[in-house]
C-alpha positions as CSV (number, residue, x, y, z in Angstrom):
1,X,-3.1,13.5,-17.3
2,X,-3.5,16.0,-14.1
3,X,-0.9,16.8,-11.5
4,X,-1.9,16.5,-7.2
5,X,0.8,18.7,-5.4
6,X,0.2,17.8,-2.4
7,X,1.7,14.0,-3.8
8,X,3.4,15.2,-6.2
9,X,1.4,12.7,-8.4
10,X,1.6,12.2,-12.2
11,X,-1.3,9.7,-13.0
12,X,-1.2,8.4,-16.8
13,X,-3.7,7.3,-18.9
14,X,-2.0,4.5,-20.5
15,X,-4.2,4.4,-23.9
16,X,-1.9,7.9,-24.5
17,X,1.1,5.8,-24.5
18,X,1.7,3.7,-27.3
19,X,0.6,5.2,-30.7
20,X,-2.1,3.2,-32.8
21,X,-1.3,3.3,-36.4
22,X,-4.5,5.4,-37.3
23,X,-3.8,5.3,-41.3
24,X,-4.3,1.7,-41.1
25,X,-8.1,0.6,-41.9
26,X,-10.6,-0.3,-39.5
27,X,-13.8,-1.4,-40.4
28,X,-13.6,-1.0,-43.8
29,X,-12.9,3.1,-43.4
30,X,-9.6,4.9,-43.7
31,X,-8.9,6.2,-40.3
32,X,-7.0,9.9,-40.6
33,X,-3.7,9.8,-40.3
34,X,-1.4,10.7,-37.1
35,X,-0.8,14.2,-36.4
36,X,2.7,15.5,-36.2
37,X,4.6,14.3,-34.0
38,X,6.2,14.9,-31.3
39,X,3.2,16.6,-29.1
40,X,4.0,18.4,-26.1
41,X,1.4,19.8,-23.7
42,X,1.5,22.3,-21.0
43,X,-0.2,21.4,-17.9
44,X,-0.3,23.6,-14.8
45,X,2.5,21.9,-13.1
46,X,3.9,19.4,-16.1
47,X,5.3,19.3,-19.4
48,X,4.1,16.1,-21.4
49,X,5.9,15.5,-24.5
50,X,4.0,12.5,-26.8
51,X,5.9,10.8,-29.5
52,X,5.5,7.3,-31.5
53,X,7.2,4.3,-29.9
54,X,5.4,1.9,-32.8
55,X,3.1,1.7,-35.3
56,X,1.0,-0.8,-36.7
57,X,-1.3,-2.1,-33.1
58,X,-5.0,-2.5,-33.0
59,X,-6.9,-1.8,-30.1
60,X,-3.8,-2.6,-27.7
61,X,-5.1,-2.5,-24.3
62,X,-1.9,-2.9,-22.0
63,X,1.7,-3.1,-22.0
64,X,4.9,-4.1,-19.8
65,X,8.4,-3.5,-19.6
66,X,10.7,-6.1,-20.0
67,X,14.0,-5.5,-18.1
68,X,15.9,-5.0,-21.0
69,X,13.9,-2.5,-22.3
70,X,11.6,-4.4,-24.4
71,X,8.0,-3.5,-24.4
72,X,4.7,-6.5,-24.6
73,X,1.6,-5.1,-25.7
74,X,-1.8,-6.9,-25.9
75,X,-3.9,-6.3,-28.5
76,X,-7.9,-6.9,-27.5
77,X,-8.1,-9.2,-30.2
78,X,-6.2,-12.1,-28.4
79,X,-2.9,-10.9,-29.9
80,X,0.6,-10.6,-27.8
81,X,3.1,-8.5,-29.3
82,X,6.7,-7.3,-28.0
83,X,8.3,-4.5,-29.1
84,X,12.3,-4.9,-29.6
85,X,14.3,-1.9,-29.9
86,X,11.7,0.6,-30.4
87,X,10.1,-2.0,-33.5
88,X,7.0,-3.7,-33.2
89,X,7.7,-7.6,-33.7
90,X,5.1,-8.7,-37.1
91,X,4.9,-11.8,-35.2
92,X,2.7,-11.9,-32.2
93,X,3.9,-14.2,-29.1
94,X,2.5,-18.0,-29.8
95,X,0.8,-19.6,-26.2
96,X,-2.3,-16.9,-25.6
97,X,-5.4,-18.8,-24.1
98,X,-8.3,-18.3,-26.5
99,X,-10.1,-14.9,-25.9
100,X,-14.0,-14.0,-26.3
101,X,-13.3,-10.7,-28.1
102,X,-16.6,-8.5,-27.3
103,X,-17.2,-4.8,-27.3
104,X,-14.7,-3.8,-24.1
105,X,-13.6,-7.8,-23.8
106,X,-10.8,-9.5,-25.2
107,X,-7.4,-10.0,-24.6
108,X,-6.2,-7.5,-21.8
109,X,-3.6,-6.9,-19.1
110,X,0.2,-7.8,-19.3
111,X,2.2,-7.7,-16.2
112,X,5.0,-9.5,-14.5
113,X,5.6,-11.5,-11.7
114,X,8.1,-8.9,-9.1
115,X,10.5,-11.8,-9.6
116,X,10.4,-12.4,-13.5
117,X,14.1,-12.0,-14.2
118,X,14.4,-15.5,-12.5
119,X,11.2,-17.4,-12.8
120,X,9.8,-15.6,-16.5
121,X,6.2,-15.3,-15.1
122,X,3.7,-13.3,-17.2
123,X,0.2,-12.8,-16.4
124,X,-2.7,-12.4,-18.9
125,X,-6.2,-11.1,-18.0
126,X,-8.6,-11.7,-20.7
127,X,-12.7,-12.7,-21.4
128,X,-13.2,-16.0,-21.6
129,X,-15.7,-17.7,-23.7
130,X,-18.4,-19.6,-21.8
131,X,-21.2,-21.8,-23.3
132,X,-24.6,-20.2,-24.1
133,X,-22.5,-16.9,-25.7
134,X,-21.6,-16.3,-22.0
135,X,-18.4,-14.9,-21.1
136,X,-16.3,-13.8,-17.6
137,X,-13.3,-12.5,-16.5
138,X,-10.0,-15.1,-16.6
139,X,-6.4,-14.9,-15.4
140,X,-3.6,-17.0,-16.9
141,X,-0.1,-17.7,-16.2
142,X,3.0,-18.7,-18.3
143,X,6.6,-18.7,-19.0
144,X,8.0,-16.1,-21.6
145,X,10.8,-18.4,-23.4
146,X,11.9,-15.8,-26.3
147,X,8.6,-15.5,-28.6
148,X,6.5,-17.6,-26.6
149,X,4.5,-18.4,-23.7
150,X,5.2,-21.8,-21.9
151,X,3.5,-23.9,-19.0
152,X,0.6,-21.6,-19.7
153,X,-2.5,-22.6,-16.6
154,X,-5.5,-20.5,-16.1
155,X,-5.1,-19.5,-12.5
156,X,-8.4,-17.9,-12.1
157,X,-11.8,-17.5,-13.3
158,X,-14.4,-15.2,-12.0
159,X,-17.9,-16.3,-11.4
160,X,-19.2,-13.1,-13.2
161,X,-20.8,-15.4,-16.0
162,X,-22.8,-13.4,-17.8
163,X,-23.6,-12.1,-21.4
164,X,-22.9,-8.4,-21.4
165,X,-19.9,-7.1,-23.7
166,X,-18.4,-4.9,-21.1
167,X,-17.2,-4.1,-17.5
168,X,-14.4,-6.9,-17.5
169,X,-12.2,-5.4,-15.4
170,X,-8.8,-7.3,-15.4
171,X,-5.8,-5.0,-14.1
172,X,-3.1,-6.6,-11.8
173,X,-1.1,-5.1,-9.5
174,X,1.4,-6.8,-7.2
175,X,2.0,-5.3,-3.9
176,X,5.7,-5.3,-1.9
177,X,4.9,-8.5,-0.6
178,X,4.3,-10.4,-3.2
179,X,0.6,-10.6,-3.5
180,X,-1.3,-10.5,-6.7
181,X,-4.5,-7.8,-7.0
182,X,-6.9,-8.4,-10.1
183,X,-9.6,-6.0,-10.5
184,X,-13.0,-7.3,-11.8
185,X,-15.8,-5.4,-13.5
186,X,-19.8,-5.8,-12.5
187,X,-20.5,-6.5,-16.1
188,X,-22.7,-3.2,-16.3
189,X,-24.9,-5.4,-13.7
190,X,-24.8,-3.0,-10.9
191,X,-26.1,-4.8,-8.3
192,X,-23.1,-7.5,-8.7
193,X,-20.8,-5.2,-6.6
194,X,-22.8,-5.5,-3.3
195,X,-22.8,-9.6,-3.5
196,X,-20.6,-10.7,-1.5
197,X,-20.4,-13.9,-3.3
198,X,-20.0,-12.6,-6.7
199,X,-16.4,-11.8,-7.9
200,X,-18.2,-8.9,-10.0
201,X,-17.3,-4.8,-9.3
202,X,-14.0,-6.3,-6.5
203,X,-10.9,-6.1,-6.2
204,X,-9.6,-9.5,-5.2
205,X,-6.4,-10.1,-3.6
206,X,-4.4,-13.1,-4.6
207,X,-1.2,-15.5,-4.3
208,X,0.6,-15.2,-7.2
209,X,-0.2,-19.0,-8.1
210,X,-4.3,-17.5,-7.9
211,X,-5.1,-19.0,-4.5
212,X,-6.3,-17.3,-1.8
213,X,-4.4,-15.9,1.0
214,X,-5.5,-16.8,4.2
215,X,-5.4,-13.5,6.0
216,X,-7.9,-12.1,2.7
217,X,-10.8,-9.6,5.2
218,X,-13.9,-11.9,4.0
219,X,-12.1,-15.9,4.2
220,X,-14.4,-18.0,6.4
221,X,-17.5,-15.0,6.5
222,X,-20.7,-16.5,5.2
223,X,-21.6,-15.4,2.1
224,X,-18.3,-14.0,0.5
225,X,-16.0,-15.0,-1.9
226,X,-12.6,-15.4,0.4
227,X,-10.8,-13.8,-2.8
228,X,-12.6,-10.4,-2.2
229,X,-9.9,-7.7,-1.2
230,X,-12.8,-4.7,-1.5
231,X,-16.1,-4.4,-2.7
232,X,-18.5,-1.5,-4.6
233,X,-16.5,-0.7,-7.6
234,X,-17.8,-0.3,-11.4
235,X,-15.9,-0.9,-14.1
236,X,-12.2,-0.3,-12.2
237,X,-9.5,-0.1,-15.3
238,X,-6.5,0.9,-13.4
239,X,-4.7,-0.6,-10.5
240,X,-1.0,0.3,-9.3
241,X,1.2,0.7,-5.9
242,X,2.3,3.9,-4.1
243,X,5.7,3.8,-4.6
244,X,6.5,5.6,-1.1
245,X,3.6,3.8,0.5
246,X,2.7,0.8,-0.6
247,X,-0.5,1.4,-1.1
248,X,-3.0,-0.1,-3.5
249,X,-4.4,2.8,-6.0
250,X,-7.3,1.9,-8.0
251,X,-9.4,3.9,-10.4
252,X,-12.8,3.0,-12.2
253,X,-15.5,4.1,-15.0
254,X,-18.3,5.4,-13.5
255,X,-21.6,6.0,-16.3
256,X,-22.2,9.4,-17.3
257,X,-20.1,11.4,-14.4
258,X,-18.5,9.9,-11.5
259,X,-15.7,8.4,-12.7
260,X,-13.2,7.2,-9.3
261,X,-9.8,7.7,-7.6
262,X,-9.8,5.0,-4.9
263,X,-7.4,3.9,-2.1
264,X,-8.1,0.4,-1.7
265,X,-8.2,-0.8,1.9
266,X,-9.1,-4.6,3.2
267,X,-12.6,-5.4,3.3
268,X,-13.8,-1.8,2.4
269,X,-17.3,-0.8,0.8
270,X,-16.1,1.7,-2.1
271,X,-20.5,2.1,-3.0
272,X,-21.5,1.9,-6.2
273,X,-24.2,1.2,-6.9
274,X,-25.3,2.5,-3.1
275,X,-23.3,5.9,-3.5
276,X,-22.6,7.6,-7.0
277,X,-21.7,10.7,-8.2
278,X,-22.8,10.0,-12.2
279,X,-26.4,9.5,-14.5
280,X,-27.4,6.5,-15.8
281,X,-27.0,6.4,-19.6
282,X,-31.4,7.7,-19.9
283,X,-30.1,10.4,-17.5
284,X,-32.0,9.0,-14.7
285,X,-30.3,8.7,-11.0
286,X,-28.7,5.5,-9.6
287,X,-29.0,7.3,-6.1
288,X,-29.9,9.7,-4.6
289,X,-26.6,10.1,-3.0
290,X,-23.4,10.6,-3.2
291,X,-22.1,9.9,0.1
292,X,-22.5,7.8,2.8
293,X,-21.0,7.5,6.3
294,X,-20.6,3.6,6.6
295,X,-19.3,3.8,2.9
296,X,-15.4,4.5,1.3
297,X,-15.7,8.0,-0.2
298,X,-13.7,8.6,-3.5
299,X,-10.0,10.2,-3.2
300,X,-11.2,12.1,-6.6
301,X,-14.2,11.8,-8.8
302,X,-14.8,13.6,-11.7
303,X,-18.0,14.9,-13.6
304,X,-18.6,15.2,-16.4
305,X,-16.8,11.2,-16.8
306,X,-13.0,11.2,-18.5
307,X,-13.0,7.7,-19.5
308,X,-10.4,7.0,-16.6
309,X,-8.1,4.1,-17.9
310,X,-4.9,2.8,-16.8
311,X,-2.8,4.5,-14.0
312,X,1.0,4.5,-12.9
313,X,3.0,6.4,-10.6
């Protein structure tokens, strides 16, 4: 976690936040147990204090707060859990859409609709399953009626079919208005996030029932996707609104070095592959720069990479 004075910014990596019961076994090996808790941590401006809200999660990948105080957490392997009053539920939340579970894919954001207290929407990102041991990037919808979902429909499905295991993307956001953002990955495929027809390394902007809104920068443009909000991203894992502002926040992996603070603006080219400040994995350059003029330039970038992940205000 880091500290901006100028905006008085706390940014969060959201893996930090919920405590993975590490003496459980994975993969046939005793992990080592937690450390003591509570942690607390001196940064140059904050004092972060880490303590165990459950145990007993694998791999859980997001979480939202319920208005009573209630926690769900997804759990990569297709698994919904709720935690009520600081305990972790043993049973998971029944209605899930089936999930292709795959080395970063799997069952992955939670959020809810603005209005949830009186319509009970949750949203599920997640990698679906395609034939030919394809997969892509999916977006479902249900009703949370006490331990399960209800009226679940998949309200979108990106055309990033492809058989990689990674760069899925799938955070949500919903801005003041009402509108649904979804960030999808390029599937470690850079060259996805320059087409403008492929949903790949985009943010897309939404209507909360997954259609597109008709004022989206790229509806009626040849060759674009009319769901495409902004284009040139990575892998982006976090997406969240400036409370003051309003504005969409986005930050992504980039390979080795150059991971991204972004400011997402309609129809803007944010560069990767074009533009990067990181290696590829052999250490050999994706560009030879790092900036261009006709390009979006990072708010923050950071090298050598931190493994962004989620972000909040």
């Amino acid at each position: 976690a880091f500290c901006m004075t100028k905006q008085r910014l706390l940014i969060t990596l959201l893996g930090t936040l919920l405590a993975v019961n590490l003496s459980g076994q994975q993969g046939g090996r005793a992990s080592p147990p937690l450390p003591q808790l509570p942690l607390t941590f001196e940064t140059a401006q904050q004092r972060i204090r880490v303590s165990v809200v459950a145990t007993g999660l694998a791999n859980p990948w997001s979480l939202a707060f319920l208005p009573n105080g209630d926690m769900l957490v997804t759990e990569r392997a297709g698994r919904l859990r709720i935690i009520r009053g600081g305990t972790l539920d043993p049973q998971s939340i029944s209605g899930v859409p089936q999930v292709r579970v795959t080395a970063l894919g799997g069952l992955l954001e939670v959020a809810l609709h603005p209005k949830f207290e009186d319509n009970g929407f949750v949203y599920l990102t997640y990698a679906k399953g395609m034939e030919g041991n394809l997969s892509t990037t999916a977006m479902a919808r249900g009703r949370l009626k006490g331990s399960a979902l209800e009226e679940v429909r998949e309200i979108f499905v990106a055309n990033t079919r492809s058989s990689s295991a990674t760069n899925f993307g799938g955070r949500i956001a919903f801005d003041r208005a009402g509108y649904l953002y979804l960030t999808v990955g390029e599937r470690q495929e850079q060259d996805r996030a320059q087409k403008g027809d492929d949903h790949g390394g985009k943010v897309l902007r939404l209507r909360d029932d997954g259609s597109v809104p008709p004022d989206n920068p790229f509806v009626g443009k040849p060759g674009y996707s009319p769901e495409i909000y902004s284009l040139g991203h990575r892998s982006p894992q976090g997406l969240t609104v400036h409370p003051e502002t309003g504005a969409i926040w986005e930050n992504e992996h980039g390979p080795l070095g150059g991971d991204e603070i972004n400011i997402i603006l309609p129809g803007r080219n944010y560069g990767w592959p074009l533009v990067t400040f990181g290696m590829d994995y052999d250490g050999k350059k994706i560009s030879d720069s790092t900036f261009r003029a006709d390009l979006e330039p990072p708010l923050m970038y950071w090298v050598p990479s931190i493994a962004i992940s989620g972000m909040s205000f």
